[in-house]
C-alpha positions as CSV (number, residue, x, y, z in Angstrom):
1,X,184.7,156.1,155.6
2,X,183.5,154.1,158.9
3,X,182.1,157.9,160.2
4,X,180.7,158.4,157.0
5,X,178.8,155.3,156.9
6,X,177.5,156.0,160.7
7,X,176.2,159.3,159.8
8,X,174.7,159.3,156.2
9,X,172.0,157.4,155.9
10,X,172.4,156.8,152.1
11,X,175.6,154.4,153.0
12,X,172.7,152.4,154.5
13,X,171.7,150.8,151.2
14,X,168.9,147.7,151.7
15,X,168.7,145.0,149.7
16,X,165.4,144.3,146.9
17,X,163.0,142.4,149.3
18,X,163.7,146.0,151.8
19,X,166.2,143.8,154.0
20,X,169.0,146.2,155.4
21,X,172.7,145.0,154.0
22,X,175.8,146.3,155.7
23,X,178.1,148.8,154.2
24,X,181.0,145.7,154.5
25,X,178.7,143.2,153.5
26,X,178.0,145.0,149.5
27,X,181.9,146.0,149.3
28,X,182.8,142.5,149.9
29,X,180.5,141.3,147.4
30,X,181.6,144.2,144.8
31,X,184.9,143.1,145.8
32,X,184.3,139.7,145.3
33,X,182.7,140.0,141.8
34,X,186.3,142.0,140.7
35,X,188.1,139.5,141.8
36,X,186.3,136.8,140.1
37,X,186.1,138.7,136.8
38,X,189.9,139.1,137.2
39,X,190.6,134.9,137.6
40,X,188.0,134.6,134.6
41,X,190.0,136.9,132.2
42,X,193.5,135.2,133.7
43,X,194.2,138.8,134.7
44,X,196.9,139.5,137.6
45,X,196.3,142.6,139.3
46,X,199.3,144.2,138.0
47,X,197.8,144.1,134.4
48,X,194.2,144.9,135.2
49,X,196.0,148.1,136.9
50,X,197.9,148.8,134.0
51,X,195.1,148.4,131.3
52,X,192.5,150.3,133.5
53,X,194.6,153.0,134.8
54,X,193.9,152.1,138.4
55,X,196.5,151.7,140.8
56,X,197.5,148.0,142.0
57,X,197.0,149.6,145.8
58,X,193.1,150.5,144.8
59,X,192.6,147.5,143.2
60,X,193.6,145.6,146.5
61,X,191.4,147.5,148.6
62,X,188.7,147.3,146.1
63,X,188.8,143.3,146.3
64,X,188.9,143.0,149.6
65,X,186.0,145.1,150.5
66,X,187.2,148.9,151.2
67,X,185.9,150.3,147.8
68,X,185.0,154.0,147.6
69,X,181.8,155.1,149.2
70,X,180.9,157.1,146.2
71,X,179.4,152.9,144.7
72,X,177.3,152.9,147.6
73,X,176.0,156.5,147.5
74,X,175.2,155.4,143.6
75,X,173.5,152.4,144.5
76,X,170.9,154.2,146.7
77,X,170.0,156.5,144.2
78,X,169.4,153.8,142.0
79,X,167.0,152.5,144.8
80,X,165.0,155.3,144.9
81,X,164.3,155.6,141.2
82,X,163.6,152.0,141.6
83,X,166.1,150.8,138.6
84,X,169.3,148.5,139.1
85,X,172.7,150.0,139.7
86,X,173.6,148.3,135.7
87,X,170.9,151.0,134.9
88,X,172.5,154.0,136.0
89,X,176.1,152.7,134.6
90,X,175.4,151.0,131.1
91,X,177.5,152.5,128.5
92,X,175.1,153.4,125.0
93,X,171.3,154.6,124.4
94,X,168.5,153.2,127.1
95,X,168.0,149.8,126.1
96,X,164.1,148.9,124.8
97,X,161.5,148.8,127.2
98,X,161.0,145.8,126.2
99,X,164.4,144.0,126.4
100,X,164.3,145.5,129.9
101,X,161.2,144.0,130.6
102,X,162.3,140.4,129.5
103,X,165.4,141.4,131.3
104,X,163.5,141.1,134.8
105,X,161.4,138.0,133.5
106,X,164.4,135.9,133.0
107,X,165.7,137.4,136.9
108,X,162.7,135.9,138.2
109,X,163.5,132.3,136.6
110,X,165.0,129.0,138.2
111,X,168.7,128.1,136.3
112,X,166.7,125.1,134.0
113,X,164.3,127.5,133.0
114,X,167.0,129.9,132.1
115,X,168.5,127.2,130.4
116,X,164.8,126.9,128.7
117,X,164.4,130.2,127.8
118,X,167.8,130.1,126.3
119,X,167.6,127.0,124.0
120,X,164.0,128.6,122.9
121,X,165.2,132.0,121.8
122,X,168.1,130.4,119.8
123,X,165.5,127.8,118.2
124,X,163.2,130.6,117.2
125,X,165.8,133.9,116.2
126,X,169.2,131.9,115.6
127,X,169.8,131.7,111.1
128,X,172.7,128.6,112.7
129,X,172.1,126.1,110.4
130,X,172.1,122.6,113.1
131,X,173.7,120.2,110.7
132,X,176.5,123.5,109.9
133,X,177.3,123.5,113.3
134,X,178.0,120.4,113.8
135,X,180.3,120.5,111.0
136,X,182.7,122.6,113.2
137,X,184.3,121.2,116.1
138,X,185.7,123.9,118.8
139,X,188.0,122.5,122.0
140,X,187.6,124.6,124.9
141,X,189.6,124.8,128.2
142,X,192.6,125.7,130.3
143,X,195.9,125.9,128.3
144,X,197.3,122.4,128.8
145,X,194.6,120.9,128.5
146,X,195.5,119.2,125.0
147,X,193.7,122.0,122.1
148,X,196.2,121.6,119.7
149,X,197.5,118.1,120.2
150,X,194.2,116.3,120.3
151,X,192.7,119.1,117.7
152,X,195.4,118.5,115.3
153,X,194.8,114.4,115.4
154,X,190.8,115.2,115.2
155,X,191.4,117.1,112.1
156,X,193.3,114.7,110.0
157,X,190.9,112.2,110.9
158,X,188.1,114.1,109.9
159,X,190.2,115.7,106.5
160,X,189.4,118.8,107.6
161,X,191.3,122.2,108.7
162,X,193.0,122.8,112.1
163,X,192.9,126.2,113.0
164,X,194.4,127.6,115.9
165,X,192.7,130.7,116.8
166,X,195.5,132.1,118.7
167,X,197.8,131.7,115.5
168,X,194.9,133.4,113.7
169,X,195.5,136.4,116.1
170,X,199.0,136.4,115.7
171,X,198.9,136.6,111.6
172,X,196.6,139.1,111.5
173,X,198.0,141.9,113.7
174,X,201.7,140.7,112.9
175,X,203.1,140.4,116.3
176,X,203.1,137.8,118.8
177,X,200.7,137.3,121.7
178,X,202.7,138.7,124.1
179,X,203.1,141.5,122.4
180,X,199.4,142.0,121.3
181,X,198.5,142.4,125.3
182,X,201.6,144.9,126.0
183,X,200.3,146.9,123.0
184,X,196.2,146.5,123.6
185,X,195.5,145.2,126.7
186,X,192.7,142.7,127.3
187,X,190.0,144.5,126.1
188,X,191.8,144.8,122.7
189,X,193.0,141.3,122.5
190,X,190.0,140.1,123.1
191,X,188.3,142.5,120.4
192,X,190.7,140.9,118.1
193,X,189.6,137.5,119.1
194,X,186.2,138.4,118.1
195,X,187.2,139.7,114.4
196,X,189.3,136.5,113.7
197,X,186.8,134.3,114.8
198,X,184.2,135.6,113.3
199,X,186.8,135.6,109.8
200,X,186.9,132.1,110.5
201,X,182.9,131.2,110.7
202,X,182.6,133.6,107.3
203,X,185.7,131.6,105.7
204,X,185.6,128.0,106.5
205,X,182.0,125.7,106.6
206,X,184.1,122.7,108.2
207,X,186.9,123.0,110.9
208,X,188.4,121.7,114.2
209,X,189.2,125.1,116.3
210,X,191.5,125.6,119.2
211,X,190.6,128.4,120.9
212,X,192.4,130.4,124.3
213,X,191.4,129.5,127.4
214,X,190.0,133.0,128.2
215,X,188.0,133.3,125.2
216,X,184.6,131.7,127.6
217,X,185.1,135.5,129.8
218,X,183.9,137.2,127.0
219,X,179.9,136.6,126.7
220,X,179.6,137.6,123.6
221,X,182.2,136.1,121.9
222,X,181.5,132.7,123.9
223,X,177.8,132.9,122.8
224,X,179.4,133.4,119.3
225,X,181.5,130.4,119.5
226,X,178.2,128.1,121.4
227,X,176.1,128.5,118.8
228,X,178.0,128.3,116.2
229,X,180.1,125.7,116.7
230,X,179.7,122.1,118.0
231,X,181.9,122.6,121.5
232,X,183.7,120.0,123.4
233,X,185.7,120.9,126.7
234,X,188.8,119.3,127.6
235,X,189.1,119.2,131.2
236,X,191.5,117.9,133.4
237,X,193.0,119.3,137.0
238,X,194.8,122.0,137.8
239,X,197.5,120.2,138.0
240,X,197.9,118.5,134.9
241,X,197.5,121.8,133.3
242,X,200.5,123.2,135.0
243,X,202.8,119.9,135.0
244,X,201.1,119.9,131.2
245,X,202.5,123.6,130.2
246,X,205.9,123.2,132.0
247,X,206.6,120.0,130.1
248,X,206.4,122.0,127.1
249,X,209.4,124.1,128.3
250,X,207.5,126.8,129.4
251,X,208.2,128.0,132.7
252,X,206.3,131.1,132.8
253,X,203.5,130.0,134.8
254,X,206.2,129.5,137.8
255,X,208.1,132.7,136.8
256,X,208.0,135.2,140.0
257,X,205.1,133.6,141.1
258,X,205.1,131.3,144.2
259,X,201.1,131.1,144.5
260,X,200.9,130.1,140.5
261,X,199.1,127.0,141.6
262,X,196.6,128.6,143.7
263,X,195.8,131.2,141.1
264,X,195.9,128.6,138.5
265,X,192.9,126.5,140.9
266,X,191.2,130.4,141.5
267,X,190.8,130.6,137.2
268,X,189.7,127.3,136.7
269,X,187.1,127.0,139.5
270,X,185.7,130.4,138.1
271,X,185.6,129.1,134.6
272,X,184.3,125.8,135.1
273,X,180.6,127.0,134.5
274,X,181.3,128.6,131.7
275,X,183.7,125.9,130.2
276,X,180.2,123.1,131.2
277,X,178.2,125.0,128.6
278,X,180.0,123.0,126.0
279,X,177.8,120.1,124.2
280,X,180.0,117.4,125.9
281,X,183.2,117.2,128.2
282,X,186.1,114.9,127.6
283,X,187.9,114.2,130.7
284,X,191.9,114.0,129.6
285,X,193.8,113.7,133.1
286,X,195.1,110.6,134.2
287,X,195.1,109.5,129.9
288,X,197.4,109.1,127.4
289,X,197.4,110.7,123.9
290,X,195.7,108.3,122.7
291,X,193.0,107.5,125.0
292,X,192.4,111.3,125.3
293,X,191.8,110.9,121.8
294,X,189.6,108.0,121.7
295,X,187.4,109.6,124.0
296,X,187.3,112.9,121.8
297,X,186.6,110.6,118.9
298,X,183.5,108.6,120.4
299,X,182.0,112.1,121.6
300,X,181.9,113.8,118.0
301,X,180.9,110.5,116.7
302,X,178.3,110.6,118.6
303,X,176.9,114.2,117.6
304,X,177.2,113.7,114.0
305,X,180.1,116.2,113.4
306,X,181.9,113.6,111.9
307,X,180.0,112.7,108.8
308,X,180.6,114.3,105.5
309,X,178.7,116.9,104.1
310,X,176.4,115.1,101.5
311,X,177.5,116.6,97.9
């Protein structure tokens, strides 16, 4: 690969402003990107090789910057038609020129104007009734971090059903979750998790939800859940999450794995942008039940998602 890269110039890729990038430098990045999509799912690479059919020892070198040159020989192609590598690759029809065009707009914008542009299009094209979502409550956040305890007190205050989207899952394909990845994978898992939560929205006008912790990797289904659904994040350290879990009696999270708390740190820094898209955060390490609650209380108080629908 090193010789190929010497002698063909299209290893040689340059960057948008016509900078020249290093063959190393867009493998590591490429490499990085997998590995981050990986933590965000809560994917080992054992099972990412299993459910994609690609070999643990690829996926290594893959993440750690040795990817085939074959991505880089693609990339500069997509340079000289002058469209992005995601243009080349996208599964389906060619998108609207349009949606492409707005695509590149929104590139070209700061992260608070993003933010803007965001809030706008949901304001003008979202049929979410406000006052309807904030008549259902979804906890977010790492497994541990007190969904079903804290959702199950918030929903008898309230008089209102606590669903457990995971349980959802279970009844509906009639297995457990364990099962439901060995049979499926993550990509049909997480289909799944769309169908039942979008069951849920269809069948139920009030609720407090518990959803998985990997449910914010999905886009769609997260967008889903945003804004339709008045979100609170539970978030506490890695720590507490594991000491949290193996309290329970589950010692899975330690099972065979001496670096569990280092991946368990790798999943929850790469979440933690996607779990701060929730309306408000609820800090819960270092409290008790009951203060963990209080605080959950006063945030929905304060949205509104605790008062009755008006008859």
């Amino acid at each position: 690969m090193s010789q190929l890269a010497k002698t063909n110039p299209a290893t040689q890729p340059s960057a948008a402003n016509g900078s020249t990038i290093s063959d190393p430098e867009y493998l590591k990045s490429l490499g990085e990107r997998v590995r981050e999509a990986r933590a965000r799912r809560g994917m080992t690479r054992k099972i990412l090789a299993r459910d994609s059919g690609v070999s643990e020892r690829y996926l290594a070198q893959l993440e750690f910057g040795q990817g085939n040159v074959s991505i880089l020989l693609l990339r500069q192609i997509a340079k000289a038609l002058d469209l992005r590598l995601e243009s080349l690759t996208t599964d389906g029809p060619e998108p609207p020129v349009e949606l492409s065009h707005t695509t590149e707009l929104l590139r070209q914008l700061a992260p608070d104007q993003i933010r803007r542009a965001h809030a706008m299009l949901l304001q003008n094209f979202s049929d979410v009734d406000p006052a309807a979502r904030r008549s259902r409550i979804a906890l977010i956040g790492l497994r541990g971090a007190g969904k079903s305890t804290l959702g199950a007190l918030l929903a008898e205050r309230l008089d209102v059903p606590f669903i457990e989207l995971d349980r959802v899952i279970e009844q509906a394909s009639g297995v457990s979750m364990g099962v439901i990845f060995d049979l499926y994978g993550q990509s049909g898992f997480r289909r799944l998790e769309r169908q039942c939560m979008d069951q849920i929205l269809e069948r139920h006008s009030r609720f407090v939800l518990s959803t998985g912790g990997g449910l914010v990797s999905e886009h769609g289904t997260f967008e889903r859940l945003l804004t339709s659904c008045f979100t609170v994040w539970l978030r506490a350290t890695a720590e507490d999450h594991m000491q949290r879990v193996i309290a329970q009696g589950d010692m899975r999270p330690m099972a065979e794995n001496r670096e569990s708390m280092a991946d368990l740190r790798r999943i929850l820094s790469v979440r933690e942008p996607l779990y701060g898209e929730a309306d408000v955060v609820v800090e819960t390490s270092g409290k008790s039940v009951s203060e963990s609650f209080e605080a959950l209380l006063k945030a929905v108080e304060a949205s509104g998602a605790t008062q009755r629908e008006q008859a």
